[in-house]
C-alpha positions, 0 to 999 in steps of 0.5 A: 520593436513591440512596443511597451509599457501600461497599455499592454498589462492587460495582457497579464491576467490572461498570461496568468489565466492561461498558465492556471489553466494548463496547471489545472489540466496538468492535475486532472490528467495526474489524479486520473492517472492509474496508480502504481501497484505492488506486491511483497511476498515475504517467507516460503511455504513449509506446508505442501497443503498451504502454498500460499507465497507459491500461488501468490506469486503466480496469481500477481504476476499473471492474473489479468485483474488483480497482477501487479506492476511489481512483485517483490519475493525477496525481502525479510521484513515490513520495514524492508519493504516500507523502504522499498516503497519510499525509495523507489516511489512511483514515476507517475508522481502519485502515491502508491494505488494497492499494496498487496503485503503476502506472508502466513499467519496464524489463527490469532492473527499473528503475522508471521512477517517479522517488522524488522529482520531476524525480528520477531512476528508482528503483532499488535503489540510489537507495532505499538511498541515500535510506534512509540520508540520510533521505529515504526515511522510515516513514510514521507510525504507523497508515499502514501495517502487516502487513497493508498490500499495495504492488503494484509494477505494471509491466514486470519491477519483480519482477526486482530483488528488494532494491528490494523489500526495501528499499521495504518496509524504507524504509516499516516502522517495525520487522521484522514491521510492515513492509508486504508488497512484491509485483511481477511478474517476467517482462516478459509481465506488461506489460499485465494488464489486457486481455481474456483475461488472468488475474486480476491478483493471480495474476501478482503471483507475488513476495512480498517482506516487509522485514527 
C-alpha cells in the first residue's frame, strides 16, 4: 500500500495545475470552434419580378460561402423562429455564429414578418411595444452574445435604423452582449442572390449593436 499523508500534498497543486490546464485547452478548442449558422426564410414571392424567398432558399442551401447549417422555410413569425433558436441550441456548446432573417419589405423599412403569427408587420414600433409589454424578451443565456450576427434580408430592412436597434436590444441580455443587427439599406439590394451580384456580406453595409 502507498503510503499516505502530508509528505504527499504536494503532489495537490500540480493535480490542480494539471486539472487547469486541461479546462483551459477544453476552452481554447470550444471558442475556436466554427460556430453554428442558420437561415429562416419567412413568406413566399407574390411578385414573379422579386423571388427573393425562392433564390434565398437556393443561395443558402448550396452556396459554397454563404450556405447555412440550417435553412428554415416554414415558420410564421420572429418570435417563431427565436424559439427555434433557443430550443434547439447548437451541440457545439457555443452561441449561435450568423442568422440570417430572410422576408420582403417595403421602401420604409417595414418587415413584412410579422412578430407574432397572424400578427402585424414589424416596425419600430411594434418592437418597442412588444419590448415594453414583455413580449419581446432576451433569449436565455448562451443563445446568443457579441459575437452573434442577425442579418435582416430584405428590400430596405436597413432603412429604419431604431428597428435594428431595437431587435438587438429585445435579444441582449445587457449593453455590450447584445448581438450585432446588420441590413442593407437601398432597395437595389433586393435580390443578392443572383448571378453576377457581389458577395452578399458586402451589401450588409449597416451595423447596428444595441445599447
Amino acid at each position: 500500500m502507498p503510503p499516505t499523508g502530508k509528505r504527499h500534498r504536494p503532489l495537490l497543486p500540480l493535480l490542480i495545475f494539471l486539472i487547469s490546464q486541461v479546462s483551459w485547452a477544453q476552452h481554447t478548442v470550444l471558442e475556436n470552434s466554427p460556430r453554428a449558422t442558420i437561415t429562416f426564410i419567412f413568406g413566399s414571392d407574390t411578385d414573379p419580378a422579386h423571388p427573393l424567398c425562392s433564390l434565398a432558399e437556393t443561395y443558402y442551401r448550396h452556396n459554397t460561402s454563404e450556405k447555412t447549417d440550417r435553412v428554415i422555410t416554414d415558420r410564421n413569425s420572429l418570435l417563431e423562429a427565436l424559439a427555434d433558436l433557443a430550443g434547439n441550441p447548437p451541440a457545439n456548446g457555443k452561441p449561435w455564429g450568423v442568422i440570417n432573417l430572410v422576408g420582403h419589405g417595403n421602401d420604409m423599412g417595414v418587415m413584412e414578418i410579422p412578430l407574432q403569427a397572424g400578427g402585424d408587420k414589424t416596425t419600430a414600433s411594434t418592437l418597442s411595444d412588444a419590448i415594453k409589454d414583455g413580449v419581446l424578451k432576451p433569449v436565455p443565456p448562451g443563445i446568443l452574445d457579441e459575437r452573434s450576427e442577425i442579418r435582416l434580408i430584405g428590400c430596405c430592412l436597413g432603412k429604419d435604423v431604431l428597428l435594428l436597434e431595437l431587435l438587438s436590444k429585445g435579444l441582449g441580455h445587457t449593453r455590450g452582449h447584445r448581438p450585432l443587427v446588420r441590413s442593407a439599406f437601398a432597395s437595389h439590394l433586393l435580390n443578392p442572390f443572383q448571378e453576377g451580384c457581389p458577395k452578399l456580406g458586402r451589401r450588409l453595409e449597416l451595423g447596428i449593436e444595441g445599447f
